[in-house]
Each structure stands twice: as C-alpha cells, then as structure tokens.
N, C-alpha and C positions, 0 to 999 in steps of 0.2 A: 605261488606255492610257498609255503613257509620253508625254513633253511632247511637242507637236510641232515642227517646225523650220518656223518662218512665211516662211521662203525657200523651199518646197515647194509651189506652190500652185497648182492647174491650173484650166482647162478643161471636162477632160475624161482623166479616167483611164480605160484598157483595161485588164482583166486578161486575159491572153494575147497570147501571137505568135502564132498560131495564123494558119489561112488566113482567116476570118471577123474578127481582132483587128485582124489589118495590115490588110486592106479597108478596114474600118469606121474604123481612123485615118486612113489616105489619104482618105477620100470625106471624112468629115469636116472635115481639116484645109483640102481643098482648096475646101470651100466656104466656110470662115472661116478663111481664110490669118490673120488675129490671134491666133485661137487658141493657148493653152499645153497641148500635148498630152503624156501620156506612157503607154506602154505599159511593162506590167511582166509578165514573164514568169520563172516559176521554176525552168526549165530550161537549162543553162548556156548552149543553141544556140536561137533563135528557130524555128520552123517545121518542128523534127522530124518532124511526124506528116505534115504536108506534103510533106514529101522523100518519105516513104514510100508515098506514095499510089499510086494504079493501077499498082503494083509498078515505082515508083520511078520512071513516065512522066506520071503528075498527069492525070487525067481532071479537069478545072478544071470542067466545065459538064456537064451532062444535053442529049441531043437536045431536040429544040424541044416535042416532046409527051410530056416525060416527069414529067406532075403526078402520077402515080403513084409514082414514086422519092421523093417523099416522104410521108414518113409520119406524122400528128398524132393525138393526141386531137381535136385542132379542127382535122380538116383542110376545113372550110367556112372558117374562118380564115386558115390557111395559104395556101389556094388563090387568098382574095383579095389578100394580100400579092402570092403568084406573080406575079399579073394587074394588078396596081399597075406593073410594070416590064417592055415591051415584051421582046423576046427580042433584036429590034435592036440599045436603048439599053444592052445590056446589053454585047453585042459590041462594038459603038462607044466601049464604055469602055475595056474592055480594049485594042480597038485603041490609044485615046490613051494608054497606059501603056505602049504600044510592047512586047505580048506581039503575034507572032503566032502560027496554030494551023492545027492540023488537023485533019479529023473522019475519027473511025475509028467502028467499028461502034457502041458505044455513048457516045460523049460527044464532046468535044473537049477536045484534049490539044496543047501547045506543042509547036510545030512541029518542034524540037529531038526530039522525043519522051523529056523531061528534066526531072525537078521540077526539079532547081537552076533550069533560067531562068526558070520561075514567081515564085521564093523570089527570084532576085534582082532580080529589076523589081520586087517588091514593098518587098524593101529599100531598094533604092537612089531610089524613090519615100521610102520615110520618113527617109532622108537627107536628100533633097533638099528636102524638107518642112519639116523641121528639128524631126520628130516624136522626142521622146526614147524610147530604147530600152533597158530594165534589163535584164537576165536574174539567175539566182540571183536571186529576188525573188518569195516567195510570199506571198501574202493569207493571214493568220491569224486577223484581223478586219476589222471597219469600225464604224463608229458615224455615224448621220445625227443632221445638227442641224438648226435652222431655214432654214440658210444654205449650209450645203454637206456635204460628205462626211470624215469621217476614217478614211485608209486606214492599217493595220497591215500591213507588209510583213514578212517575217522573210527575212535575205541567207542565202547559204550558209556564211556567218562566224557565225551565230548573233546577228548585229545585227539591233534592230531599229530601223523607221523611220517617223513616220508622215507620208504625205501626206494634201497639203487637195484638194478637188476640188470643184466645181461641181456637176458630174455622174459616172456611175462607170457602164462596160460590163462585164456578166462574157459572156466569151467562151472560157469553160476548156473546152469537150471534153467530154468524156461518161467512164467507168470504162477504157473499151476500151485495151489497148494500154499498160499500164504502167511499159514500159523508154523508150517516146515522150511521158511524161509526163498518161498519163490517173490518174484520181485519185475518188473519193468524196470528197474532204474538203470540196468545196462544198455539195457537199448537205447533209451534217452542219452545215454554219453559218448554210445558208438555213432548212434546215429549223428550227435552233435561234431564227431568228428571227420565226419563223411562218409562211414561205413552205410552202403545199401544194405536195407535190412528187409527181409520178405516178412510179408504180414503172416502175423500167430492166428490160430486158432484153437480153440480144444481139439485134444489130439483121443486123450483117453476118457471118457464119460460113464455113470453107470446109467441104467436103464430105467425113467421115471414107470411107473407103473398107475393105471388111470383111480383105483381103488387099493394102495398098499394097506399089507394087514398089521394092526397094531400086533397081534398076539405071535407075526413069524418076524418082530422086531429084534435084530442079533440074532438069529437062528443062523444058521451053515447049514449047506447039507453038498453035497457031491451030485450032479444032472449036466444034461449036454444042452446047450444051446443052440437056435438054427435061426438065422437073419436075413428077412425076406424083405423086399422090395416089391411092394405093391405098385402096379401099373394097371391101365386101363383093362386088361386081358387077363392076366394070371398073377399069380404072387411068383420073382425072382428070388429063389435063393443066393444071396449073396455069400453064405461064409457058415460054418457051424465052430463047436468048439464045444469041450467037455473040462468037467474043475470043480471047485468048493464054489457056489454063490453063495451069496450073503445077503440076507433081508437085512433093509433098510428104512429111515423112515420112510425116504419119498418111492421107495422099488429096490432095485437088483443092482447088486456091486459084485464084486468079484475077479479074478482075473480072468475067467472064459467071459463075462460082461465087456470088461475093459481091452479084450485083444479084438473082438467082434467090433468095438466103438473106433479101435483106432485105425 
C-alpha cells in the first residue's frame, strides 16, 4: 500500500452513498456527534440507485407484515434483526429527519411521490452532520491492523489514497444494475481475503412477455398481478400483487412485477 496521509483518520468509514450508507452514517453520527465520519462512494453522484427505485417514486419501507420480502440464508437471523426495531421507531425516525409519506398498495413512498426528496433529507442530514462525503472514490483494498483499518481508495484521476479508520462499513450493493454502479468487484476482494460468500442470483427481474407491444412502450397503468406455477395437474398460485406496471421493450416491469420475481 502506498504511505499513508496521517491527516486522514476516522471513526468510521462507509463504503457507499447508497440508501443503506447515508442511513447508517446519519444513525451513527447522530448518536456520537464527536465522531469523524466519512463516506466514500465511487460513483460521481451519491444515491443513483436510490433515485431509481420504485421507478423513480422510492418505495423507502415494506408494509408492517412484510417479513417475507426479505430474503436470507439465515432468515431466523434476519427476522430477529427485523424484530429488534419496532415498525413505530422506525417511522418516528424517519419522521424526525423531516421525510413525510404515504402508503400506496405495497410500501410507503415520500409523499412527493419522488426519490429526489428521500435523496435529499438524507443529504442534507449528512451536511448538517458534518459527515464527509467523497465520490469518484472506489475501495481497491484495505488491510487491518491491531488498531485500525487501512483504506485504499482509487479517485477517478487514477490517484490513490489511503485512509485510517477505527472501524470500516461496506455497504456496496449487490451485481444488479451496472450503469447505477453495481459491481462484483467486492466479492473478488472479500472472497480474496477468506470471507465465505453465498452464490448471487437475480433476486428482482421483470417479466419477458412472448409478443411485447411496441405501441404499450412506456405506458403505466395501475392492475393486479397473480403468479402461477404450472404443474402436471393444475396452475399453483404462488403470490398476487397490485401497483403501477410498466410496458416495456421486452414485457412488464414494475414494482408488483419485481415484488412477485423476488
């Protein structure tokens, strides 16, 4: 690793803006206002994939019983995480961060019906934080020591850089989505340092269609979905779901598409 710059030295380093990155800096920062916090993200814009979500209205939350939208290896794990965090305290945060919302068929979504005001209360929380915020700035390595973290950045200038850190969050995203900045290249580094990684798969997919129509190209409209499993004997209903679809070139996108896929 090249030297490092001993004026670089945190807290707590994030890797990602991401919606899960800025969160976890906010919550963080806000419980240990001394904290030196920085978030590094390798995409010019923080929160791309965020802007993009529930086609560009941000479904920010699952209904109150929706422990089934996620999905684990260890979902006896997961589920107790879920259960660790009232559905209330959860609202009452977001409240205090001054989003407010409102619930459509499947989740709740800023009342705006707008990722940008999701993206910008979360900013201007990590402004007012005084959480540092990089872009152009991707992890290429790290190295732990007794005492802290050494981060390798690589800029879009092809500099590098190394911070010191306490502690280090990766919070990169999954493969999905590669002009929004998804990526493999953590896995290759975790994996390279012996971290067991469970094999990816598409989690969220839209639904090819055998004859899509050029003329319902961008169209939306509001319908309910119902997803069968054909078997030797009858069609299984696997799952329904109601919402905006969206024609597409190849078929049907959406989030009642995408919750039924995952």
């Amino acid at each position: 690793m090249p030297k490092h710059d001993r004026s670089k030295k945190y807290d707590l380093i994030v890797i990602g803006a991401g919606a899960s990155g800025l969160f976890a800096s906010i919550l963080y920062k806000r419980r240990k206002p001394e904290a030196r916090v920085l978030i590094l993200e390798k995409m010019d814009k923080p929160a791309k994939r965020l802007l993009a979500t529930g086609n560009g209205r941000c479904n920010f939350l699952p209904l109150r019983d929706s422990k089934k939208a996620f999905h684990s290896s260890e979902e006896t794990e997961a589920h107790a995480y879920l259960e660790s965090v009232s559905f209330e305290e959860v609202e009452a945060y977001w409240a205090d961060l001054g989003l407010e919302w409102t619930l459509l068929d499947n989740g709740y979504y800023p009342s705006s019906l707008r990722a940008e005001t999701l993206v910008e209360i979360l900013l201007f929380w990590v402004k007012k934080l005084g959480i540092e915020l990089r872009t152009d700035s991707e992890l290429v390595d790290y190295e732990k020591t007794d005492k802290d973290f050494k981060v390798l950045i690589l800029s879009k200038a092809e500099e590098k850089t190394t911070y010191i850190s306490r502690q280090v969050l990766l919070t990169v995203g999954g493969q999905s989505q590669k002009a929004l900045g998804g990526s493999s290249n953590i896995y290759s580094l975790l994996a390279g340092r012996g971290y067991a990684l469970e094999d990816t798969f598409p989690a969220l997919l839209g639904l090819p269609l055998v004859k899509p129509s050029k003329r319902l190209q961008g169209q939306r409209v509001r319908a309910g979905l119902r997803l069968y499993q054909k078997d030797a004997k009858q069609a299984v209903l696997l799952g329904t779901d109601v919402g905006e679809i969206q024609f597409n070139k190849t078929g049907l996108s959406g989030v009642p598409v995408l919750q039924l896929s995952g």
